[in-house]
N, C-alpha and C positions, 0 to 999 in steps of 0.2 A: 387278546387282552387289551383293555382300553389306559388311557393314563391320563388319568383325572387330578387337579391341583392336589388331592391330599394325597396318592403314589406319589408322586413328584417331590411333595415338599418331604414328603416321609424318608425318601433316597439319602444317602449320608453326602455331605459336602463333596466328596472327592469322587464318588460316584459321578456325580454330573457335573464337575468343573476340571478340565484339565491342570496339570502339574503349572502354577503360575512362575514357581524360578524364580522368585522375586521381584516379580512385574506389577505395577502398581500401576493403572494410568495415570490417575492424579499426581503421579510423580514424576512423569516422564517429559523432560523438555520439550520435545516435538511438540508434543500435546498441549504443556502449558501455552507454546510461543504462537500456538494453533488457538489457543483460545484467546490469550491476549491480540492476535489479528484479528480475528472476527470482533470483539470489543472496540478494538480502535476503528475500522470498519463502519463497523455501525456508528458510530459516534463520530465520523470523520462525512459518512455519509449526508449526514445531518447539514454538514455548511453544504455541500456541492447542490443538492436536490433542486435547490430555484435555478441553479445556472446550467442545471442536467450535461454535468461532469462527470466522470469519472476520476478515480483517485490516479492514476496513470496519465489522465488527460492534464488534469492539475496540476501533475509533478513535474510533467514535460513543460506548463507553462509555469510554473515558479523558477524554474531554472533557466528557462528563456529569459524570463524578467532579473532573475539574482547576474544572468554571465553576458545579453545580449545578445548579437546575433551568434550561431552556430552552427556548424555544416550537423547534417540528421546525425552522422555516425556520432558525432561527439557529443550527441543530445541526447543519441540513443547512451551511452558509454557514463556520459555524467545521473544522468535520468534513475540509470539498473535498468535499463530495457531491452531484450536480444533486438539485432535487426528488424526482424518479421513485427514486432511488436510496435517498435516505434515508427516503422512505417503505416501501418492502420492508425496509430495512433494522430500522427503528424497530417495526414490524410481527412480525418472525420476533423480535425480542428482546422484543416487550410478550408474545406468545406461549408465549415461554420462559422466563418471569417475572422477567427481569432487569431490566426498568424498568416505571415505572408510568408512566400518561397520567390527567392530572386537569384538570380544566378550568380554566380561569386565571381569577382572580378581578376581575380589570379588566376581561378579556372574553373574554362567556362562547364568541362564536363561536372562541376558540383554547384548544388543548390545550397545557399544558406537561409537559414528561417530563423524568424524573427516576429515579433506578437505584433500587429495592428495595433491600432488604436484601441479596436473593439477587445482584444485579449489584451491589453494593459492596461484597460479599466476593467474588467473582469476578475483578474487577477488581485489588483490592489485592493479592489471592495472587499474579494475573501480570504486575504490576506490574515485580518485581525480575528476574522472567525477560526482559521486553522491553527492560529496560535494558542486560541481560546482552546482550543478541541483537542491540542496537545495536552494544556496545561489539566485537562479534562483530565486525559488515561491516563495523567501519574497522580493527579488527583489522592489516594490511597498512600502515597510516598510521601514521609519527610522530604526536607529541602535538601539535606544530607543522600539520603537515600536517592533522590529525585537526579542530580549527578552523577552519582555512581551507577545509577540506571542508565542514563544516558551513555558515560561515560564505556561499560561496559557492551554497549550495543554497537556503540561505534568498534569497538575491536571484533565482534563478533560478524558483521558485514566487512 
């Protein structure tokens, strides 16, 4: 027996869709906060693309530039980055000479890092476009709304 569009559409709803329980995905926060990262994503992507960054790359250099020098762990810890992550990450940027690693003078077993020249002009130049790029994804928000967004995201991280 074959099953051709009109068998199919002909089947009653419950026939071919399991019991949903009141699952909706459009309603589902995962889902939403899954789709507003890939929006912000895309749109965040847009400033990094000339200076072929990553959004991770980025965040570890605007924290370097907002706090100064920092040992990696508290780069990774300020950043949201595990270990493993801001190590590759810290790694492909000392590579691409946007930060330097010097050994810390209290002690010598830690490295502290800190942006070059070359990563604190990099930095500052996309500075005004990441703001822009904020001000982009709430874009849809009143200015009321546009805090209490923020506002709530901070309690939520």
């Amino acid at each position: 027996m074959s099953c051709t569009p009109e068998k199919i559409s002909a089947l009653p709803v419950s026939a071919s869709l399991p019991e949903a329980e009141g699952f909706v995905l459009d309603e589902q926060v995962a889902h939403l906060m899954r789709r507003a990262h890939q929006r912000a994503s895309a749109l965040f992507l847009t400033v990094l693309a000339d200076a072929q960054l990553t959004p991770t790359q980025f965040f570890a250099m605007a924290r370097l530039h907002e706090m100064g020098k920092l040992s990696q762990n508290r780069l990774g810890r300020l950043a949201a980055m595990d270990p493993a992550t801001i190590q590759g990450v810290i790694r492909r940027l000392h590579e691409r000479g946007y930060i330097e690693r010097l050994a810390d003078p209290t002690d010598r077993r830690r490295m502290v890092l800190s942006l070059s020249p070359l990563g604190q002009e990099t930095v500052v130049r996309l500075l005004g476009d990441a703001n822009r790029i904020g001000d982009e994804i709430v874009a849809p928000l009143n200015p009321d709304e546009r805090e209490m967004f923020v506002s709530l995201l901070k309690r939520l991280v």
